[in-house]
N, C-alpha and C positions, 0 to 999 in steps of 0.2 A: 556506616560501613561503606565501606568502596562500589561505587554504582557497580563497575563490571564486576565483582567480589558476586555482589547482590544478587545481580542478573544468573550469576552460575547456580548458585544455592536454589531461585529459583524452577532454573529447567531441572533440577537433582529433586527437588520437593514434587516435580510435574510427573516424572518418571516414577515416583512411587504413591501417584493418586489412586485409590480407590478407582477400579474400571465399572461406577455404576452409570445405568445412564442418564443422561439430562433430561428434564420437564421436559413433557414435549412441549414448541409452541405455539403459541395462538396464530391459526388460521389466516387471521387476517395481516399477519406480519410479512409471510411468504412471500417472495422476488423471484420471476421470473426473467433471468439474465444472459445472456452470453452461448444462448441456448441449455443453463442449467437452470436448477427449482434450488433455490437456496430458499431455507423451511424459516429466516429473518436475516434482517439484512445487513447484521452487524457482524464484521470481520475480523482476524486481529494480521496486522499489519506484519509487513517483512521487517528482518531485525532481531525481530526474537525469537523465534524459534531458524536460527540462522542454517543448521543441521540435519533438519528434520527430524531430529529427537524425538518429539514430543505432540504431531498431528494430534493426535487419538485426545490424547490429555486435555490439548488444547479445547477441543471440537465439546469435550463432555463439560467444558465450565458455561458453555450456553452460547457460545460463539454460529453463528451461521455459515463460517465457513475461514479457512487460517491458508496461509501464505508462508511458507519458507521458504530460506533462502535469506540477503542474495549468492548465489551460488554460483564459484566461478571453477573453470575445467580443473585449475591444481590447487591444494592445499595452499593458503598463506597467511602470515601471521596479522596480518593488518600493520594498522600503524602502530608508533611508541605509543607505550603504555606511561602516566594514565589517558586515557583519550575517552571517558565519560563523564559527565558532570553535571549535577543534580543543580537548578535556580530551586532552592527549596518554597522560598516566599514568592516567586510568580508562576511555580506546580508547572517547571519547565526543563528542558534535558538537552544537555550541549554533546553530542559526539562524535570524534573524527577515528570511527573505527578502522575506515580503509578496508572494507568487504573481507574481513576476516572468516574464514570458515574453514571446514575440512579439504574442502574439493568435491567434485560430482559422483565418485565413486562410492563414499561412504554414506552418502545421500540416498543414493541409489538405492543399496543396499535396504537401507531402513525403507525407505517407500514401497519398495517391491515386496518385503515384509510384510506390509499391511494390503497390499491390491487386496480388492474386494472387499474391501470393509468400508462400512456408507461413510458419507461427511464428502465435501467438498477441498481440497487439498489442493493450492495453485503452488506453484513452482517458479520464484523468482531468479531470473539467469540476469549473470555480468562476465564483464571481461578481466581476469588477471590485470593487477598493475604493471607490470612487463611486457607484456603480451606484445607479439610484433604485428598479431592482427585481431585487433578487438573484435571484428566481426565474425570471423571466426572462432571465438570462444563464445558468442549469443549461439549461431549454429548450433556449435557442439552440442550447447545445450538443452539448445530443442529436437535435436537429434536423440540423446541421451534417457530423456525422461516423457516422450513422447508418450510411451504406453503406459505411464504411471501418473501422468500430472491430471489434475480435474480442467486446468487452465496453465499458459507461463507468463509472466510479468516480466517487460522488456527493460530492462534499468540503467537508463543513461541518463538519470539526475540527482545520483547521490553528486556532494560536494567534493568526497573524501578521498575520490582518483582523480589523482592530476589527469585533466584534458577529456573527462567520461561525458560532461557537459556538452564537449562540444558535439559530440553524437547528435545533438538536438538542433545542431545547426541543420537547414533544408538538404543539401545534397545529399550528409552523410548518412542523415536519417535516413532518406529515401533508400540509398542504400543497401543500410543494416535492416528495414522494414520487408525492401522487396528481398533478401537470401535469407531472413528468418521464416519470412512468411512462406516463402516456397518449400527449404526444410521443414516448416508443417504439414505443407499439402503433402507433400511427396510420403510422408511418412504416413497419410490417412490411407494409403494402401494394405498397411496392417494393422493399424487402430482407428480408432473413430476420434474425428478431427477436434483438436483444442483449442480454444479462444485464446488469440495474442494477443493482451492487452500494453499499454504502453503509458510507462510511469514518470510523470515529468516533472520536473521540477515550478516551484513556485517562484522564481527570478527572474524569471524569463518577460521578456519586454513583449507589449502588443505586436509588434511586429514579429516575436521570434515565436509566439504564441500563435501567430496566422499562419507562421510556414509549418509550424509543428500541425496542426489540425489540417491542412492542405495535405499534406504526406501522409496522415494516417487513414484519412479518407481516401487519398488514393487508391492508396495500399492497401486497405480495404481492413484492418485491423478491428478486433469486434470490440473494445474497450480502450476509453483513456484513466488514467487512474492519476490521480489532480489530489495534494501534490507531493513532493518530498518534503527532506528539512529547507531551510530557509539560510541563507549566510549574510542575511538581512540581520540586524538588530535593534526591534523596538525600540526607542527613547522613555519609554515609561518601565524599563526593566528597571530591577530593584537593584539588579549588578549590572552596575553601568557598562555601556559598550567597549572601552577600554581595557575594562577589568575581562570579559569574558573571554572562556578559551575560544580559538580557533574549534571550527567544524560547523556542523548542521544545527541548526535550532528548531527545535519541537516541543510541543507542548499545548498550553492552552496560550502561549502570544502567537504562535501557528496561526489559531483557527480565522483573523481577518482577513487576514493576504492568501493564505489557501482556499477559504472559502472564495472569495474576490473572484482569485483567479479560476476557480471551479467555474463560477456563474460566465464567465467570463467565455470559458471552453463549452459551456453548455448551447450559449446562443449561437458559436462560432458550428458545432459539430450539427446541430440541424436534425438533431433525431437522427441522425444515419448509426449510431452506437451508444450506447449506455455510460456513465461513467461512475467512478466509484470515488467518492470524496476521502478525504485523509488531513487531519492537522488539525488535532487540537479538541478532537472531539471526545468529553469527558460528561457528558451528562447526555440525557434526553433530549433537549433542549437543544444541545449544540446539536445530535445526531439530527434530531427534525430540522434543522435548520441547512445544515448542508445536503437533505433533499430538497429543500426548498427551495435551495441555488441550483438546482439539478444534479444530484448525486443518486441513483438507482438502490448504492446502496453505498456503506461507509465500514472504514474501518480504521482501527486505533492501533495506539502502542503505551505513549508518554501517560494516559489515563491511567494506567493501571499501576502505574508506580506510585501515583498521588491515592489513587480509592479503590485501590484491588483489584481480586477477580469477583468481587461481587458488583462489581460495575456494570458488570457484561449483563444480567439479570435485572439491575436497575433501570438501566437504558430502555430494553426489551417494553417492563410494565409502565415505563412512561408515556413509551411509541402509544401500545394501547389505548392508554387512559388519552390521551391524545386525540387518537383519533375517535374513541367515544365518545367522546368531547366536542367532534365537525361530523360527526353520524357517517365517519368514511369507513368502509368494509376492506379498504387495499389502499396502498399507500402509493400507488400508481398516480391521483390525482395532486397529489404535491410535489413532483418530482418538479423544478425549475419553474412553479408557480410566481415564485420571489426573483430569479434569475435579474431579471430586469431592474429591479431594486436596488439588486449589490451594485448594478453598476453605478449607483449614485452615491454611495458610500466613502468617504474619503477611508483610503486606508496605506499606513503609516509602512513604507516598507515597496508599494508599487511602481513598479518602472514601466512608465507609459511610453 
């Protein structure tokens, strides 16, 4: 079936879940973050619930906490279709969506829907591909959903807008950081203030990677979230780099160079903010291990297309068993234990 086909049937299957609720989880899974209590630390990544359809749904398959979005002021189509595409044999996902969604009003709508109902619900803001002032569509955004979001996720590392990267270059960042961040302050006058996290991509050279953490620290941001897709392409893909579409690559060849660069942003940030890992994380295993590059906590997408939504569950009883395992009660002591290690890591795809 056609990945995007796939994806729809999907969120249409999500909307008509059973509203029972999830296990509760074990105690010692619990992350306290960003100034919030996420009840485990596993997320599900922006992308797929691009609309916010389907928070509630999400939240009851055992997720610790889900992200929609990315969410831009107007409705647009994204790119030409097709623009998803399944490496079946390396359980990998190529896509140049081009921030496709409704726009922020029918979001809206749906979020304000549910206020007051528990679960953790972050709000990923971008800029229209038009747009004559990208910084002003992040604004909007956190103008917009201010009293509805748990958190917003700042996104200037998809691939799939021409020129969205360069956001991450120092000045503009600084920028878009200090008129977001103030649009948050200004807005805890009638709500209670939200964590800006800030979601980068995995491309990025050591050098573009010390201005990014220099400005976020500035800027005083309470989260980095390390990394997006990648426009890198393995040499041990099974569809050779030639042959693959244009767009983001995700999945489980993600997980070295995102981890890398996780560990990487973990030694640089100094304890001044938390981060949350992304790419490629499909098992236990993988989750424990991008805390162990310094991840607080983690979240997926490309997993659940290979091993469901019972992965979400699988992950959780391995964390457990895991830590039953080092006699640990919180998973606070492995956060960026290993950090130091990745750096010696050769990994295929790193621009030093």
């Amino acid at each position: 079936m056609d990945a995007e086909k796939a994806h729809g049937l999907a969120i249409s299957a999500l909307k008509h879940l059973p509203a029972s609720a999830s296990k509760p989880d074990d105690p010692r899974v619990a992350v306290q973050a960003f100034g919030l209590h996420f009840s485990n630390p596993i997320g599900l990544a922006a992308g797929f619930d691009k609309n916010a359809e389907v928070p509630d749904a999400v939240l009851r398959l055992g997720f610790g906490f889900t992200e929609v979005g990315t969410l831009t002021p107007l409705a647009q189509i994204g790119n030409p279709k097709p623009r998803v595409f399944r490496l079946l044999e390396d359980q990998a996902v190529v896509n140049r969506l081009g921030f496709n969604n409704e726009g922020h009003a029918p979001a809206f709508e749906r979020l304000r829907a549910r206020a007051g109902q528990p679960g953790i619900v972050g709000v990923n803001v971008g800029a229209n591909k038009d747009s004559t002032d990208r910084v002003a569509d992040y604004v909007a955004g956190i103008r917009i959903f201010a009293p509805i979001a748990s958190y917003f996720t700042i996104n200037v590392s998809s691939p799939n807008t021409p020129g969205l990267r360069d956001l991450q270059a120092e000045a503009a960042l600084d920028d878009l950081l200090a008129r977001t961040i103030e649009e948050r302050d200004a807005a805890t006058r009638t709500t209670a203030r939200k964590p800006v996290l800030l979601k980068i991509a995995p491309d990025l050279t050591f050098a573009g990677l010390d201005d990014v953490v220099k400005v976020a620290r500035k800027r005083g941001v309470d989260g980095l979230i390390v990394s997006n897709t990648t426009i890198s392409r393995p040499s041990n893909l099974h569809v050779k780099p030639h042959q693959i579409q244009s767009g983001g690559l995700s999945g489980k060849p993600l997980f070295p160079l995102s981890t890398r660069m996780l560990a990487e942003s973990f030694l640089r940030v100094e304890g001044q903010f938390p981060l949350i890992g992304v790419g490629g994380v499909d098992s236990a295993r993988a989750a424990f291990s991008k805390m162990e590059a310094g991840a607080s906590l983690v979240q997926l997408y490309s997993g659940l297309v290979y091993h469901g939504p019972g992965l979400v569950n699988d992950i959780k009883q391995g964390l457990v068993e895991r830590m039953a395992k080092e006699g640990l009660t919180s998973l606070s002591p492995i956060v960026g234990r290993a950090a130091e290690d990745w750096l010696q890591w050769p990994v295929e795809g790193l621009r030093s």
